[in-house]
N, C-alpha and C positions, 0 to 999 in steps of 0.2 A: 561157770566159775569166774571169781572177777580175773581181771589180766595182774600177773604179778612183776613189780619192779624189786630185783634184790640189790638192795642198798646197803652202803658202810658210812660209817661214820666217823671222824675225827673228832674228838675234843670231849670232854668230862665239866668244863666248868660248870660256872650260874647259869647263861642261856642255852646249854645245851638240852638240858631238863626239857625246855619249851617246845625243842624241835622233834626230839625222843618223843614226848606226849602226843604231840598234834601227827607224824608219820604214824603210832597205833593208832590215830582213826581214821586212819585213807586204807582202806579196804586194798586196792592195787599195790601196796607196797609190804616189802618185808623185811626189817630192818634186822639184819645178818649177821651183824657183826660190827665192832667199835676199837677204836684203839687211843692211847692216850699216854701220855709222859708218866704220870702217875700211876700202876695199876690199882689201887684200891680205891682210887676214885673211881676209872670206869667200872672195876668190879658193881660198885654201889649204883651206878648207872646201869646197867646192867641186869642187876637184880629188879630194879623200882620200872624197868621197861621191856624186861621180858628178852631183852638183846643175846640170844646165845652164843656165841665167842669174842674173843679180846686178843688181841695182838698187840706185844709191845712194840714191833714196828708197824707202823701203816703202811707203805711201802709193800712189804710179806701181804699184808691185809688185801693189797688192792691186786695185787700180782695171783695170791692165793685164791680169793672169793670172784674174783672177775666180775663185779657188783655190775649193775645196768649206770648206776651212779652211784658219786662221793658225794656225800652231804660234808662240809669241810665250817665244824667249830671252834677253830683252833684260832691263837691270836694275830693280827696281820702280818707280821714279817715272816712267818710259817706256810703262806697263802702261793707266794711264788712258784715254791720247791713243789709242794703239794699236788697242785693247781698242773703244774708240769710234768708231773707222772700220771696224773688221771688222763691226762693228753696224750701222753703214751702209749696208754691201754685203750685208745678210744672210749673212758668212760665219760658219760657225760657228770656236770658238777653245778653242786648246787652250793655257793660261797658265802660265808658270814659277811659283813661290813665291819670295822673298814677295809676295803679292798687291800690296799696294802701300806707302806710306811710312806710313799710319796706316789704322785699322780704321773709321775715316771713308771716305776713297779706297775703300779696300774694295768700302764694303757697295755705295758709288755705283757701280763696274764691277758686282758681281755686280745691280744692280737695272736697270741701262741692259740689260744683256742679255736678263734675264730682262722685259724692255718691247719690249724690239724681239725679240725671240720666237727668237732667237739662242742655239743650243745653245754651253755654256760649261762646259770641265773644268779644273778646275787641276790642275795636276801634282805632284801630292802621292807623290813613289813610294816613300815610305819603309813605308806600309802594305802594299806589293807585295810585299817582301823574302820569300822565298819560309818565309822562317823566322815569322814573324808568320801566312803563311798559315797553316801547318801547326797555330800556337800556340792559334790560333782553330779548328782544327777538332778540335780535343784538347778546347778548352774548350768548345765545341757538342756534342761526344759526351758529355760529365757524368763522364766519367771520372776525374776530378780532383775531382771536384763544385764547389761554386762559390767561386769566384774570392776570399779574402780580402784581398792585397797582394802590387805588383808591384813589384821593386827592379829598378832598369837603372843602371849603371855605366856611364858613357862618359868613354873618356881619348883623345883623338887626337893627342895630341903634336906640333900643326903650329903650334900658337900660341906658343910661347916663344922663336924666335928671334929679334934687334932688327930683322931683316928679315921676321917672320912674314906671311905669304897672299901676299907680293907676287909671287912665280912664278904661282901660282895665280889666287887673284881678289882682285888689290891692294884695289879695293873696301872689303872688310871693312877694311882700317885705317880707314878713315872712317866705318865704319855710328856714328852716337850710340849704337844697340844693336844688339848683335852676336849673342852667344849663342844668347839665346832667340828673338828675332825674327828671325835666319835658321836657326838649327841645332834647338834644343829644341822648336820649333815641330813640327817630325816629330816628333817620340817625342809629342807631346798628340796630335797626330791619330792615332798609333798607339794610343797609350795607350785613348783616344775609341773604337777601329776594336776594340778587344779587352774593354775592361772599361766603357759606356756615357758616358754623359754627366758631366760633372765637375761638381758642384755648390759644390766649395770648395778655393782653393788659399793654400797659404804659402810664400813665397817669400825666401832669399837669393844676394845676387848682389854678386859682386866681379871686378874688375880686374884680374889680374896681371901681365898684358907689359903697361909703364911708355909704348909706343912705340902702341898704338891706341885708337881713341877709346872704344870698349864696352866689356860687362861680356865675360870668357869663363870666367867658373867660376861655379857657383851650386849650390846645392839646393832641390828643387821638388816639394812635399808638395802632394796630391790627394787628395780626397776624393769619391764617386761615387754618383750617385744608390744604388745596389746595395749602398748598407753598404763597398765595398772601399776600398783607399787605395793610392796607390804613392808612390812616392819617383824623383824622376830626380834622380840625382847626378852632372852635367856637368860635364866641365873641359876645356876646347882646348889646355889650357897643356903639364899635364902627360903623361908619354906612357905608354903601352898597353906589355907587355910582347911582346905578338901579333908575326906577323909584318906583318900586312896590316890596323892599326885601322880603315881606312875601308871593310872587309868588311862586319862586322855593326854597327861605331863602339862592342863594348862587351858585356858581361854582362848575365844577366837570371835571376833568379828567380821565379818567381810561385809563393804560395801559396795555397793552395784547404781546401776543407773535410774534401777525403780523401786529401792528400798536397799533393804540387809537382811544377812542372817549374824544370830548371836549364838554357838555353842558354850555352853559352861562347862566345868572341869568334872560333873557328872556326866559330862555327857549327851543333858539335854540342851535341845534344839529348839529356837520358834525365828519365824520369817517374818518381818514386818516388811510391808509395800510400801511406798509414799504413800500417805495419809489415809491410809486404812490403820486400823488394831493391829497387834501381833499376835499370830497364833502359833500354837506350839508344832513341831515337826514329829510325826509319830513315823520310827524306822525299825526297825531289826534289829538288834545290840544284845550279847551276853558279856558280861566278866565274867569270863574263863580263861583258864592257861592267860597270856600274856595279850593284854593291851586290848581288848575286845574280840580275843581270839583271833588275831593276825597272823599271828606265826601258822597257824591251822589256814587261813585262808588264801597265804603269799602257796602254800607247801602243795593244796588244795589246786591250785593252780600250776605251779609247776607241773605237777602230774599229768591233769590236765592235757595240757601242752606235748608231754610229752606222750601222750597218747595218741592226741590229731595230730601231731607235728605244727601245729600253729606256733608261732615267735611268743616269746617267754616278754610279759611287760615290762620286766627289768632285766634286759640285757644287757652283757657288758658295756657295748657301744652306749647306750643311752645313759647310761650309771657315769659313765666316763663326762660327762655332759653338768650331773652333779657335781661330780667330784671337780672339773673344770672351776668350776663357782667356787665350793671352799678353796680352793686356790687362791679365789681374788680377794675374799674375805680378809684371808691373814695377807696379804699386801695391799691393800688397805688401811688395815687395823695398822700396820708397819710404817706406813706412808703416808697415816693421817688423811689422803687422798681418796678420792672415788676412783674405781677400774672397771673399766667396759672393757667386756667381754667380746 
């Protein structure tokens, strides 16, 4: 019989769906119980995921269920308080992004954990994207030889209407920052997971729907310990030609020392060498559940991990490393200036 982890959950919103779906198919876990501000939201969560009980405290939830972990989807300034009674219970925790309202808050969850001896993953799953997988083991094989500059294009076209996020996650009209400190935050930690440590960023950043309070466009020049540099050039406003922008959110070229690889916003892949043809990259990929089923492979692994006791790939400390970066970004974007890290 497989080994079971009995899990709870915080949170009912849009991406909680994602994490509820992808835990029914990790055989070792069994998701116990939910709690949520709302109850007739997690009711409906609940129902569509099989979750038997609901507490309108979580607190009672985590004190009553004595879960092996909190899976925590709840929005970030909720993350501290949370994050500190699973510490408590010595439950281990598995965290939404963003960690929390500043990289102060932060570093304070990722160090109360890491004292009270409390295994702690954030849920970073944009490095899962089975397309990043593959990108990195194209650039582990040398094939490409090494890495000189990564361009990513993202258009998602959800931001420009005078009602934009509010089906979704009203939220964002309020974030003070939007962009980078919930969205381009993923592509640094990719960016991090593919081409090493960022030693220097430049950044600009603007507002274009008149109606929310953040930036959602910007461009965000890198620099990396390895000589390389990329470019994210983000916009929420305007939209993606694609059928499906929040597949891959976007384009990607990288270049390297003995050609490139180009991804499209399908998806697909081909590698061209100096002066040979391009061929295309045949890899592994479904659209299912969220973003190439990520959420199922980040969750996939926590388990994992917590089965050998092996270190989790997004651990606080390293996440804190991201989060370090968006930092320099908006002072930057502030300062007109470049900031080394």
């Amino acid at each position: 019989m497989a080994h079971q982890f009995r899990a709870v959950a915080i949170g009912a919103g849009y991406f909680s769906g994602f994490q509820y779906e992808a835990w029914n198919r990790i055989p070792e876990v069994s998701l116990v119980a939910i709690s949520n501000r709302t109850e007739a939201k997690a009711r409906a969560k609940m129902a569509q995921y099989g979750i038997p009980r609901f507490y309108a405290d979580w607190r009672d939830m985590i004190a009553f269920e004595r879960p092996d972990f909190v899976d925590i989807v709840t929005p970030p300034e909720t993350h501290t308080s949370i994050c500190a009674e699973a510490v408590k219970s010595a439950t281990a925790i598995v965290c939404q992004k963003p960690l929390a309202p500043t990289l102060q808050d932060s570093a304070a969850i990722v160090a109360n954990a890491r004292e009270g001896g409390v295994r702690f993953m954030v849920h970073e799953n944009f490095r899962w994207q089975p397309w990043y997988r593959q990108i990195r083991r194209i650039l582990r094989s040398g094939e490409i030889g090494e890495p000189t500059h990564l361009y990513f294009r993202m258009r998602t076209g959800d931001g420009w209407p005078e009602d934009a996020y509010l089906a979704r996650q009203p939220f964002f009209r309020e974030y003070p920052r939007l962009l980078v400190y919930e969205t381009a935050v993923h592509f640094i930690d990719t960016f991090r997971f593919l081409l090493g440590e960022i030693t220097q960023v430049y950044a600009t950043l603007r507002r274009l729907n008149p109606n929310i309070r953040g930036e959602d466009a910007g461009q965000l020049c890198f620099s990396f310990e390895s000589g390389a540099t990329a470019i994210l050039d983000a916009n929420r406003y305007n939209e993606s030609e694609t059928e499906n922008p929040r597949y891959t959110f976007g384009e990607l070229r990288l270049d390297a020392t003995g050609g490139h690889l180009v991804m499209e916003a399908d998806s697909s892949m081909r590698v061209k060498l100096l002066g040979k043809p391009a061929r295309p990259v045949e890899y592994e990929r479904e659209d299912r559940n969220f973003a190439g089923d990520c959420v199922y492979k980040l969750q996939r692994h926590f388990v994992d991990c917590m089965l050998d006791g092996t270190e989790f790939e997004s651990t606080g400390e390293d996440y804190l490393k991201t989060l370090a970066v968006v930092e320099a970004v908006y002072e930057s974007a502030e300062s007109g200036q470049a900031v080394r890290l």
